[in-house]
PyMOL Python script that loads the backbone (N, CA, C, O; Angstrom):
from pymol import cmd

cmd.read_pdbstr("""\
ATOM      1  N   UNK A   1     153.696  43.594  60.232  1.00  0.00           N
ATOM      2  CA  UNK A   1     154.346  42.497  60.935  1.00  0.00           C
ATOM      3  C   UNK A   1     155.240  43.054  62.035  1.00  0.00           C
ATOM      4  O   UNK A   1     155.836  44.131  62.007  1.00  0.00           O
ATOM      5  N   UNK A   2     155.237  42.154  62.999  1.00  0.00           N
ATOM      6  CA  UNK A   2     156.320  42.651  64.340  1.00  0.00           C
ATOM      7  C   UNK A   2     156.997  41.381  64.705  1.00  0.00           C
ATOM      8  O   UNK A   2     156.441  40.342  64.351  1.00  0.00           O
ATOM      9  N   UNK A   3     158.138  41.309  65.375  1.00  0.00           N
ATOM     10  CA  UNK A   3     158.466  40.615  66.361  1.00  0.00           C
ATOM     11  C   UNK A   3     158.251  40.364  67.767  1.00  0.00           C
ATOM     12  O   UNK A   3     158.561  41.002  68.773  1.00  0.00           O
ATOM     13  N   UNK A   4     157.484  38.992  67.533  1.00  0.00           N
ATOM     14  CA  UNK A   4     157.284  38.701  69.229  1.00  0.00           C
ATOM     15  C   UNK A   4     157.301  37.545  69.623  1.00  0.00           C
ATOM     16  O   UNK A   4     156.574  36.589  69.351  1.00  0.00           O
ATOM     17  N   UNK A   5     158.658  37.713  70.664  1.00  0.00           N
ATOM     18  CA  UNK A   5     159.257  36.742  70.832  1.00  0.00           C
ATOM     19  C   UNK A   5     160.520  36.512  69.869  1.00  0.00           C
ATOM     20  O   UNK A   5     161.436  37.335  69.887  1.00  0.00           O
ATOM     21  N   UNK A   6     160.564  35.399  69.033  1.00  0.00           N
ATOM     22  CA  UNK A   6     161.189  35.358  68.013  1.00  0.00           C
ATOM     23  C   UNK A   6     160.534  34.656  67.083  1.00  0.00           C
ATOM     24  O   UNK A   6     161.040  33.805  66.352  1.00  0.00           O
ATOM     25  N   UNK A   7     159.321  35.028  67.097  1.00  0.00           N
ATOM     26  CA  UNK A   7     158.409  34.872  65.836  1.00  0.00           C
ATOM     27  C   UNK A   7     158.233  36.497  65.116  1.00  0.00           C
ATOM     28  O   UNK A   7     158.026  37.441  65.879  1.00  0.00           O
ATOM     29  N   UNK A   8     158.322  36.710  63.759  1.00  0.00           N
ATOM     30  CA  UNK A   8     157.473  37.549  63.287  1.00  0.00           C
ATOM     31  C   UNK A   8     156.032  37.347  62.877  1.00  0.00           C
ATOM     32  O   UNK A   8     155.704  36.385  62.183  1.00  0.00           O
ATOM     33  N   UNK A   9     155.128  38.301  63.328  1.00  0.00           N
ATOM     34  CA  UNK A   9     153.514  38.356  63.183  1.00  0.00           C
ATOM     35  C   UNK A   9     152.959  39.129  62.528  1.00  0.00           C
ATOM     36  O   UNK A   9     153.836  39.723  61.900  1.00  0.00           O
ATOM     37  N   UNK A  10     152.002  39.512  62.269  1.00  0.00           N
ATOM     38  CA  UNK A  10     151.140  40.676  60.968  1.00  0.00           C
ATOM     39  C   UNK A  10     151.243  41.283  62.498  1.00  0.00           C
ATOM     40  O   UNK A  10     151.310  40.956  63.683  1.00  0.00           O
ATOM     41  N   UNK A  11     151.199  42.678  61.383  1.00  0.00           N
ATOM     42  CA  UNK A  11     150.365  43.733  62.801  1.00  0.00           C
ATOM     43  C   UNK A  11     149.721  44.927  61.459  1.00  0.00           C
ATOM     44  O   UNK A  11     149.717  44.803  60.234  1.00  0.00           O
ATOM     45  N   UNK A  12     149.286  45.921  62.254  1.00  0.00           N
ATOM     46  CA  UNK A  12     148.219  46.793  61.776  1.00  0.00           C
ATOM     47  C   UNK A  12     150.031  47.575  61.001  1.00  0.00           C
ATOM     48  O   UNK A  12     150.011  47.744  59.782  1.00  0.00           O
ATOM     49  N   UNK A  13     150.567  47.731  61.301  1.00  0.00           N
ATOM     50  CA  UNK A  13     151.791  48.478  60.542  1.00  0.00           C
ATOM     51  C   UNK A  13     152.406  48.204  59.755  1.00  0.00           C
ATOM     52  O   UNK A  13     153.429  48.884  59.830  1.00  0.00           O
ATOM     53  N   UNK A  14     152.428  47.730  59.162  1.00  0.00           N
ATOM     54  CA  UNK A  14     152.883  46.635  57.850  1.00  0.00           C
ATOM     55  C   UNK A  14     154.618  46.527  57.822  1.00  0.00           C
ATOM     56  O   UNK A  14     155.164  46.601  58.923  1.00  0.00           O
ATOM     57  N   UNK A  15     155.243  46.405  56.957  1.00  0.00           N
ATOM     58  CA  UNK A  15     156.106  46.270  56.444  1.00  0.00           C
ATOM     59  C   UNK A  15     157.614  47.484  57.293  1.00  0.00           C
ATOM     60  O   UNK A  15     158.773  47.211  57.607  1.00  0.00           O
ATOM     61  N   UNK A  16     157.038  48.411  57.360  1.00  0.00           N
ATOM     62  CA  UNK A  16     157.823  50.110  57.813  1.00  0.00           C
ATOM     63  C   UNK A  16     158.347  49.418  59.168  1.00  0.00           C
ATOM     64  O   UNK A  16     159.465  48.951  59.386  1.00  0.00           O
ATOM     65  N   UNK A  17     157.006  49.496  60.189  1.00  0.00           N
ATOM     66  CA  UNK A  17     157.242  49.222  61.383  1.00  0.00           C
ATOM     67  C   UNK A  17     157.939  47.776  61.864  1.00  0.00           C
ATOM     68  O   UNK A  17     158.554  47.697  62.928  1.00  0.00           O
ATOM     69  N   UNK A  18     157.757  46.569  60.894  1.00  0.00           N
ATOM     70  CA  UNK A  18     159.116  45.828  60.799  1.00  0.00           C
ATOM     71  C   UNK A  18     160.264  45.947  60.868  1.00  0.00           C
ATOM     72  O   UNK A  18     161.098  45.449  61.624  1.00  0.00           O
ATOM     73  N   UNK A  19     160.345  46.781  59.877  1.00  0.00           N
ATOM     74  CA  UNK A  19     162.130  47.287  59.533  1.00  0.00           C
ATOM     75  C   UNK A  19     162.243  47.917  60.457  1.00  0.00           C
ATOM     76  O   UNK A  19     162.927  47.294  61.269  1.00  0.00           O
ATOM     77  N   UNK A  20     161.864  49.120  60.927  1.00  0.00           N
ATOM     78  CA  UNK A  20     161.956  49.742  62.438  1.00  0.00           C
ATOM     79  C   UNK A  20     162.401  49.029  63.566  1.00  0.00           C
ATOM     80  O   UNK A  20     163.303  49.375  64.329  1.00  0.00           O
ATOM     81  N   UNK A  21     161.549  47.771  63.640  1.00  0.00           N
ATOM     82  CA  UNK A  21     161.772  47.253  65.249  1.00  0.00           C
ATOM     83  C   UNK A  21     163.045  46.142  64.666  1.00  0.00           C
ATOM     84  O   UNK A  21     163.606  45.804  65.708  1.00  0.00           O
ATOM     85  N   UNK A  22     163.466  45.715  63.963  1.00  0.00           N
ATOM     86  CA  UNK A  22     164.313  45.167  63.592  1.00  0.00           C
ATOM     87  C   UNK A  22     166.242  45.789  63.624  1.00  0.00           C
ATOM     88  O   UNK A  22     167.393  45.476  63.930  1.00  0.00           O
ATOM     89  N   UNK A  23     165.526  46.654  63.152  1.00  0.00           N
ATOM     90  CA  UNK A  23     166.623  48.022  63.526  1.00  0.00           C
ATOM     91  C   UNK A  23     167.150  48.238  65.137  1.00  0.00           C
ATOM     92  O   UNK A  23     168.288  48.383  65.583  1.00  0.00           O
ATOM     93  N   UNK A  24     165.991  48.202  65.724  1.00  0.00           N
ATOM     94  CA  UNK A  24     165.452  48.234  67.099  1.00  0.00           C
ATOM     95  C   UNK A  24     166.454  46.959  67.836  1.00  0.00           C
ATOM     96  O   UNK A  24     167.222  47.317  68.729  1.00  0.00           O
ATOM     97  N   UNK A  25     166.425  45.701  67.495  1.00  0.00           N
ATOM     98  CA  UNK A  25     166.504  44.852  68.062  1.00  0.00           C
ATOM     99  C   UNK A  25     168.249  44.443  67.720  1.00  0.00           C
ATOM    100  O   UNK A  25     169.120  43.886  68.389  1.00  0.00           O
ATOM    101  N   UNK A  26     168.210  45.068  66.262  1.00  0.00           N
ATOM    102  CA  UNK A  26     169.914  44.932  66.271  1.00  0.00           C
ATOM    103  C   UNK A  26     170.607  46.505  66.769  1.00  0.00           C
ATOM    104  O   UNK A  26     171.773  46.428  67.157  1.00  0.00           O
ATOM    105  N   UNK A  27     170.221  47.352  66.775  1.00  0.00           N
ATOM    106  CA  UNK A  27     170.767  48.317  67.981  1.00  0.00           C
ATOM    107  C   UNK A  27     171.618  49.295  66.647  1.00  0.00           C
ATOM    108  O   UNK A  27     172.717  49.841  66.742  1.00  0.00           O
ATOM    109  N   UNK A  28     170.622  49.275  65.360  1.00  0.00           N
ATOM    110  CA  UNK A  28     171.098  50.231  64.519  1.00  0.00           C
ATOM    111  C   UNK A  28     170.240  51.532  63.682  1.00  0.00           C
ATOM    112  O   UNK A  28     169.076  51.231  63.419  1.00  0.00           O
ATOM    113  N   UNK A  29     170.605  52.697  63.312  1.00  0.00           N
ATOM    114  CA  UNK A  29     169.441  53.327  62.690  1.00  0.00           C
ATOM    115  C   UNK A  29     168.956  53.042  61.243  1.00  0.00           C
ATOM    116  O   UNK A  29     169.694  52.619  60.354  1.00  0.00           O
ATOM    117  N   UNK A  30     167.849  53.276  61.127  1.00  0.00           N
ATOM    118  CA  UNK A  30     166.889  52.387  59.929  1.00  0.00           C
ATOM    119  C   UNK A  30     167.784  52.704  59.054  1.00  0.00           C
ATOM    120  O   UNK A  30     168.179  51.671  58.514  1.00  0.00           O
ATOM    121  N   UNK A  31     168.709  54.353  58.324  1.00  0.00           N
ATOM    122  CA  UNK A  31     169.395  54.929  58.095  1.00  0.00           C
ATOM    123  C   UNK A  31     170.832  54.003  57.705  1.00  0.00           C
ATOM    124  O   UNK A  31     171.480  54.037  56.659  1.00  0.00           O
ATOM    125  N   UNK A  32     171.101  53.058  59.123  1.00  0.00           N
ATOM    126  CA  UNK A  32     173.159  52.326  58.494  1.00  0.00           C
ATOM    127  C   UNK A  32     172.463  51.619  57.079  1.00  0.00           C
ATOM    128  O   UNK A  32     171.422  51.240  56.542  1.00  0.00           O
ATOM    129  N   UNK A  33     174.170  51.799  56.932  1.00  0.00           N
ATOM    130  CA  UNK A  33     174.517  50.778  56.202  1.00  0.00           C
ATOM    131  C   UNK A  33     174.444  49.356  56.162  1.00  0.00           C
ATOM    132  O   UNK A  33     173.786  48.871  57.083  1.00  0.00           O
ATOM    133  N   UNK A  34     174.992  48.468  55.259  1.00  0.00           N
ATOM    134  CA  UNK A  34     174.575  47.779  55.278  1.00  0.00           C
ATOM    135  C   UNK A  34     176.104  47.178  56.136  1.00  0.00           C
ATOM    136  O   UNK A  34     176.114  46.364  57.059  1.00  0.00           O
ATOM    137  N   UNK A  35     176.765  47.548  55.793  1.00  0.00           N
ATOM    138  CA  UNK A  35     178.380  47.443  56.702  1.00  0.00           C
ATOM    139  C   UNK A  35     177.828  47.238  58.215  1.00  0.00           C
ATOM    140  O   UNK A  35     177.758  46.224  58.911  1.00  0.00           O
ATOM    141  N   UNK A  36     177.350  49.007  58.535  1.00  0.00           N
ATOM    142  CA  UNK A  36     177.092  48.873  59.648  1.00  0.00           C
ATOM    143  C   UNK A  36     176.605  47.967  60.633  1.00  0.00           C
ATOM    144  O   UNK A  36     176.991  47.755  61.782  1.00  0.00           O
ATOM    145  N   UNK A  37     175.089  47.157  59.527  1.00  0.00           N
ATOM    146  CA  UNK A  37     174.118  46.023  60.407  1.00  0.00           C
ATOM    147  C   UNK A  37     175.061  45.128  60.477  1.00  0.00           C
ATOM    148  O   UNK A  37     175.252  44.397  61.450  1.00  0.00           O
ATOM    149  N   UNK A  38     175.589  45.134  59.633  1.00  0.00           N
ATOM    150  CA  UNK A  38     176.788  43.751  59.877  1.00  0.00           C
ATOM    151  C   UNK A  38     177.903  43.498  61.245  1.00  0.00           C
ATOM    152  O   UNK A  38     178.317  42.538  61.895  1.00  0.00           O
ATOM    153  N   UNK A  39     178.011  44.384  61.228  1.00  0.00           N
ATOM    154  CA  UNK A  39     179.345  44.795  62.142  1.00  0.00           C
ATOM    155  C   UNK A  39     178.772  45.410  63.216  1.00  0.00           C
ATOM    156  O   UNK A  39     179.537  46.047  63.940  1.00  0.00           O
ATOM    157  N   UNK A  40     177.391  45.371  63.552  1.00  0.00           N
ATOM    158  CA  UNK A  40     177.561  45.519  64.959  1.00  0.00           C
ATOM    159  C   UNK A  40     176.148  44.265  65.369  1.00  0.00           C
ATOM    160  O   UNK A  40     175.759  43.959  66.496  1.00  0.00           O
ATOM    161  N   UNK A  41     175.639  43.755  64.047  1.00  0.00           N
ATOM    162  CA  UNK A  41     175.193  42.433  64.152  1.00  0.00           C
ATOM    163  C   UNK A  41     176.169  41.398  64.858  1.00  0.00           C
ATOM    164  O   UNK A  41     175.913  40.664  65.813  1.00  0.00           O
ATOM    165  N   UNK A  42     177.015  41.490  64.348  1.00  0.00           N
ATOM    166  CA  UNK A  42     178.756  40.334  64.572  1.00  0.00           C
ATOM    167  C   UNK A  42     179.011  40.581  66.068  1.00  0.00           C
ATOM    168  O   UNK A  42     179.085  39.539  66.719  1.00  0.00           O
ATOM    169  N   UNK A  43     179.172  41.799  66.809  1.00  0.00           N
ATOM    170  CA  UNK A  43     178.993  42.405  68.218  1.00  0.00           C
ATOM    171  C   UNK A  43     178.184  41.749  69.153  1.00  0.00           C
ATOM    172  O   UNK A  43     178.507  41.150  70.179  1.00  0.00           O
ATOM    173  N   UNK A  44     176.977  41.968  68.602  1.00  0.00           N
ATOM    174  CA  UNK A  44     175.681  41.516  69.304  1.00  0.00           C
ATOM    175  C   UNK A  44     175.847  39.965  69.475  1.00  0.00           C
ATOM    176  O   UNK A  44     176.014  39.154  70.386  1.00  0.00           O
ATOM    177  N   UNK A  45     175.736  39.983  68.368  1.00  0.00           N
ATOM    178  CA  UNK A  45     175.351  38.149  68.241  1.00  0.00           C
ATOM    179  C   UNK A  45     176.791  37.546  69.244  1.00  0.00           C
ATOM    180  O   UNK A  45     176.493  36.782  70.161  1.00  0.00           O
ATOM    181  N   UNK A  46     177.479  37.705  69.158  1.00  0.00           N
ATOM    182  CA  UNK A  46     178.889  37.814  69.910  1.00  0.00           C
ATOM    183  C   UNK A  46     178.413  37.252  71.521  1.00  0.00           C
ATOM    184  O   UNK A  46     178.432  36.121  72.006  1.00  0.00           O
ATOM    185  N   UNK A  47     178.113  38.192  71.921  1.00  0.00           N
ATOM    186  CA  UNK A  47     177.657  38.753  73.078  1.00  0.00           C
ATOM    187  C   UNK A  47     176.614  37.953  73.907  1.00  0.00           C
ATOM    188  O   UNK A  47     176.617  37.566  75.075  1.00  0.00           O
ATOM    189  N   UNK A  48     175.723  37.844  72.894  1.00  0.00           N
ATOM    190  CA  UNK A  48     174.351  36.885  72.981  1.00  0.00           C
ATOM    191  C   UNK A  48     174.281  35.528  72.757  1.00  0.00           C
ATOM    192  O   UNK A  48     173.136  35.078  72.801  1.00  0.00           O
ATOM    193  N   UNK A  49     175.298  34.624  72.494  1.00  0.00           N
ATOM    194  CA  UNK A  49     175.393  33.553  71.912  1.00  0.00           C
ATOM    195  C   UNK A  49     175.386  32.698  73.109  1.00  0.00           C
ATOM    196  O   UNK A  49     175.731  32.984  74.256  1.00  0.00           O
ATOM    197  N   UNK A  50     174.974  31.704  72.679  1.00  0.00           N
ATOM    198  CA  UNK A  50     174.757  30.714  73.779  1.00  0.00           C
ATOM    199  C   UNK A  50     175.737  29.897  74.479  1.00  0.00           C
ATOM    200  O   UNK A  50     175.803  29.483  75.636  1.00  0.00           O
ATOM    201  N   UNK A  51     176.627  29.758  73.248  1.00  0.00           N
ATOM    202  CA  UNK A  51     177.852  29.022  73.813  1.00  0.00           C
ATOM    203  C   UNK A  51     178.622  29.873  74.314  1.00  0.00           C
ATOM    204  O   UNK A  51     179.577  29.421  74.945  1.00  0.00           O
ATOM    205  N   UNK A  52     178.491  31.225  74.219  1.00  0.00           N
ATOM    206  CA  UNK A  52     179.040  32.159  75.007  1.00  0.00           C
ATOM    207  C   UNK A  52     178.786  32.739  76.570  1.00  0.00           C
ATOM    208  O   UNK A  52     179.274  33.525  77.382  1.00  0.00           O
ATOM    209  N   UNK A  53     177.608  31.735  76.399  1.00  0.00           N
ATOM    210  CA  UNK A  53     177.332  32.192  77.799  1.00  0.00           C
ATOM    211  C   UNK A  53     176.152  32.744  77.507  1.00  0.00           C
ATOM    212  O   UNK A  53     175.319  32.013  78.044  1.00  0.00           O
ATOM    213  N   UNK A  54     175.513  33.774  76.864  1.00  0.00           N
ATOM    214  CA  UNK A  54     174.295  34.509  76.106  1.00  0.00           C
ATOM    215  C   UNK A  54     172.911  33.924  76.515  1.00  0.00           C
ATOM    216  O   UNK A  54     172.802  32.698  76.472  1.00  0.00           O
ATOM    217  N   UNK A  55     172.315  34.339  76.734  1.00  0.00           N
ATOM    218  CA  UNK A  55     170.913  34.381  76.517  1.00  0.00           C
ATOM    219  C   UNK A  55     169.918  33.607  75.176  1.00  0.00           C
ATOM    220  O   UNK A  55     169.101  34.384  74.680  1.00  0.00           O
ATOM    221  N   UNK A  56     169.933  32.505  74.721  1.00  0.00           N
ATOM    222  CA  UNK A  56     169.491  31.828  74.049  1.00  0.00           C
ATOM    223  C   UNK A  56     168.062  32.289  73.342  1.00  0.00           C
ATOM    224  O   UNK A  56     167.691  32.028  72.197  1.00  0.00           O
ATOM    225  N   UNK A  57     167.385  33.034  74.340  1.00  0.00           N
ATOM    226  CA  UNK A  57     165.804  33.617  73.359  1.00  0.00           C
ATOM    227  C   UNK A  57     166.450  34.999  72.241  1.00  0.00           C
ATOM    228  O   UNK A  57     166.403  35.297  71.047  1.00  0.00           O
ATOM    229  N   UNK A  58     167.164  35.651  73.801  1.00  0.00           N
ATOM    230  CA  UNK A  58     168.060  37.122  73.067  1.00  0.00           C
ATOM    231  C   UNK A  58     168.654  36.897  71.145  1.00  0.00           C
ATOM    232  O   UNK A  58     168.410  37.432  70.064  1.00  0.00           O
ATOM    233  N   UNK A  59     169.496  35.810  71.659  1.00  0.00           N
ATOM    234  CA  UNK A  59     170.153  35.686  70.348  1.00  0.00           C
ATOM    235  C   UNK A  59     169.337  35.013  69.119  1.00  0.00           C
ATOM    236  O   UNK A  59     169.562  35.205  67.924  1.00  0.00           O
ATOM    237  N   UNK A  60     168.429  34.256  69.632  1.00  0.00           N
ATOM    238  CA  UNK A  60     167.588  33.809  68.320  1.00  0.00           C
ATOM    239  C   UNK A  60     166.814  35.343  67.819  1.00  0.00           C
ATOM    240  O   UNK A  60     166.410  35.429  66.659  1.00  0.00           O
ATOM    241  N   UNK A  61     166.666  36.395  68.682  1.00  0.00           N
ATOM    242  CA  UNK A  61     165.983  37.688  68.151  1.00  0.00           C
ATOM    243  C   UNK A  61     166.443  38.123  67.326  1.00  0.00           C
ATOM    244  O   UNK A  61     166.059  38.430  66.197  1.00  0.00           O
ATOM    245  N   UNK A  62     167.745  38.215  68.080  1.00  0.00           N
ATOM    246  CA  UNK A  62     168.973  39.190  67.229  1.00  0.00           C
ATOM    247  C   UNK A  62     169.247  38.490  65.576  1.00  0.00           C
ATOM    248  O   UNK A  62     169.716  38.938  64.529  1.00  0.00           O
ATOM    249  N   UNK A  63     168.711  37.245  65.985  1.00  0.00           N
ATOM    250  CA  UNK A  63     169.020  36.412  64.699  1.00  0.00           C
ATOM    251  C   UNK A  63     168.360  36.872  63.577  1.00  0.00           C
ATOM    252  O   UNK A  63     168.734  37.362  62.512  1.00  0.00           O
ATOM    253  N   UNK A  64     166.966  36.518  64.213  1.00  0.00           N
ATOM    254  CA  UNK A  64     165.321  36.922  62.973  1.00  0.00           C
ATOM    255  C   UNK A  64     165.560  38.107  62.842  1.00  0.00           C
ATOM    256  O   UNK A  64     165.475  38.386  61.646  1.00  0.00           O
ATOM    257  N   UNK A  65     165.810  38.943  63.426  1.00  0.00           N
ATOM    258  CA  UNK A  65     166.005  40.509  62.947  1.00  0.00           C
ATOM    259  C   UNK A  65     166.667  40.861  61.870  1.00  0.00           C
ATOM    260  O   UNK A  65     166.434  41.531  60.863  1.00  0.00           O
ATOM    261  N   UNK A  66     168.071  39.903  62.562  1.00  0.00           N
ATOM    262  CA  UNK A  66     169.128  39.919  61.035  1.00  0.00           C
ATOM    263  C   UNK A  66     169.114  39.516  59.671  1.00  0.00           C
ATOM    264  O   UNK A  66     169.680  39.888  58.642  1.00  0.00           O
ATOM    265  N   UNK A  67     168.168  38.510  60.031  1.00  0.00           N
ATOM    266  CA  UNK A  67     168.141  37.407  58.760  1.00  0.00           C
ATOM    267  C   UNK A  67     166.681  38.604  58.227  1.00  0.00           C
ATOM    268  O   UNK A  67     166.852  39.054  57.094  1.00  0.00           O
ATOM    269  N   UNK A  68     165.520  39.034  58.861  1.00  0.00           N
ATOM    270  CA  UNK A  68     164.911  40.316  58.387  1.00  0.00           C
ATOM    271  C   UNK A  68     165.596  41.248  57.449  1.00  0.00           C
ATOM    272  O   UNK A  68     165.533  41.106  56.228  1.00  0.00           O
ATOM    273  N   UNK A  69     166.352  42.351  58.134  1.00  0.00           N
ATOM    274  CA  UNK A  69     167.024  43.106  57.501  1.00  0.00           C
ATOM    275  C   UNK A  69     167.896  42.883  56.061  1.00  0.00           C
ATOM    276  O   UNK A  69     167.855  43.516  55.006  1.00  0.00           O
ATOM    277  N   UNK A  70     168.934  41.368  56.593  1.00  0.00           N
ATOM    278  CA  UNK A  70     169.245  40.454  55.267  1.00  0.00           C
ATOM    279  C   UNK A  70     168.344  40.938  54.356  1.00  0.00           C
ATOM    280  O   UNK A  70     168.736  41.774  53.542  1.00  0.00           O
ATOM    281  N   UNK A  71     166.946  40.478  54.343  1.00  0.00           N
ATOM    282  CA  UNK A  71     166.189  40.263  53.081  1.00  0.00           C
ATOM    283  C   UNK A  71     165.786  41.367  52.264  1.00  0.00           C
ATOM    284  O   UNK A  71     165.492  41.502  51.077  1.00  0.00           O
ATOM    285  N   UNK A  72     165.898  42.464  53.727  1.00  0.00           N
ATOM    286  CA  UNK A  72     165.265  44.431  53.164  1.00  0.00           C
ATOM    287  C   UNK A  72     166.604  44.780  52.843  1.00  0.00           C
ATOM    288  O   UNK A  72     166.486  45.109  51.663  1.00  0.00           O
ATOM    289  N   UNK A  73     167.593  44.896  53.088  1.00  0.00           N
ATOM    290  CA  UNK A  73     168.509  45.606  52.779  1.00  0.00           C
ATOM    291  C   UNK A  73     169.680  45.051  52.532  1.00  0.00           C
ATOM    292  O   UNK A  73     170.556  45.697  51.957  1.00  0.00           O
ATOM    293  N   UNK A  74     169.851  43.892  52.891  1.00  0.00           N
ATOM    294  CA  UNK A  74     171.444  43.161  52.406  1.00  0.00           C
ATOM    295  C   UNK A  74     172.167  43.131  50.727  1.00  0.00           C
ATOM    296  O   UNK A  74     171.652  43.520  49.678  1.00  0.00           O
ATOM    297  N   UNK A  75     172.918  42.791  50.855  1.00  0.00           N
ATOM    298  CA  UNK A  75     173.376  42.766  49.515  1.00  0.00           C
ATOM    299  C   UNK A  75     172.575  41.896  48.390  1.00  0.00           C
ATOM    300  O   UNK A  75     171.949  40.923  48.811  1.00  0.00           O
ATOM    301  N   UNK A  76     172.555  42.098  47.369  1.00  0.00           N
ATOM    302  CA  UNK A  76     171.898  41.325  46.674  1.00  0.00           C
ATOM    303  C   UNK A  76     172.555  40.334  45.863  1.00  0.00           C
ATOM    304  O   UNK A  76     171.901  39.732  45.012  1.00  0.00           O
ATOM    305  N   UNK A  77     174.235  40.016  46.103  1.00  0.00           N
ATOM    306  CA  UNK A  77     174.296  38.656  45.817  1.00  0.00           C
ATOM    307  C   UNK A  77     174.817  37.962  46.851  1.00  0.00           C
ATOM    308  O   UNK A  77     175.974  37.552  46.940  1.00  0.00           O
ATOM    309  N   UNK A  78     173.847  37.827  47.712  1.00  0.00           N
ATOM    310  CA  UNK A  78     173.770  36.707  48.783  1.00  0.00           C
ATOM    311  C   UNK A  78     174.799  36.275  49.248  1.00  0.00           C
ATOM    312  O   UNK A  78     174.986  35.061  49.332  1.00  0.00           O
ATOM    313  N   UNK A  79     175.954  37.435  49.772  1.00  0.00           N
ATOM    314  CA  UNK A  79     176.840  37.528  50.471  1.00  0.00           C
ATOM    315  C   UNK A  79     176.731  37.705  51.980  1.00  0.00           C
ATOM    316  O   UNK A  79     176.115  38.750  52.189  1.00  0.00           O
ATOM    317  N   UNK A  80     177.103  37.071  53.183  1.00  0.00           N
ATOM    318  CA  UNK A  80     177.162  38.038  54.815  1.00  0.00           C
ATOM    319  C   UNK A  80     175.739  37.028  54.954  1.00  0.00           C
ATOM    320  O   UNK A  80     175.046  37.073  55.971  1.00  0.00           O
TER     321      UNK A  80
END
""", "prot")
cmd.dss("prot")
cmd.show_as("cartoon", "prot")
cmd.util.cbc("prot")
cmd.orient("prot")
């Protein structure tokens, strides 16, 4: 699966290359924490927000990425 646009799609790379470009799109290594995605998720999204002025496709990315990662690596009692 990949992101395109702000849809995720199958692709020939499964699952790995998800988390990768997701990583990718929130501007962290596959490697942070889970602190980390957070806190520079909060940055981004910041930045990108619409009522902020932001880029409206940008921030729905930054979104699916997050809410991605959420599901691979977030906490597991459905905190953030």
């Amino acid at each position: 699966t990949a992101f395109m646009g702000s849809e995720l799609v199958a692709t020939k790379g499964g699952a790995r290359e998800s988390f990768d470009e997701a990583c990718a799109i929130i501007g962290v290594e596959p490697e942070a924490s889970w602190d980390e995605i957070v806190s520079v998720y909060r940055v981004k999204a910041g930045f990108t927000h619409p009522d902020k002025g932001g880029d409206p496709e940008r921030f729905k990315r930054i979104q699916k990425a997050y809410e991605y990662l959420k599901k691979v690596k977030g906490p597991k009692g459905g905190k953030q």
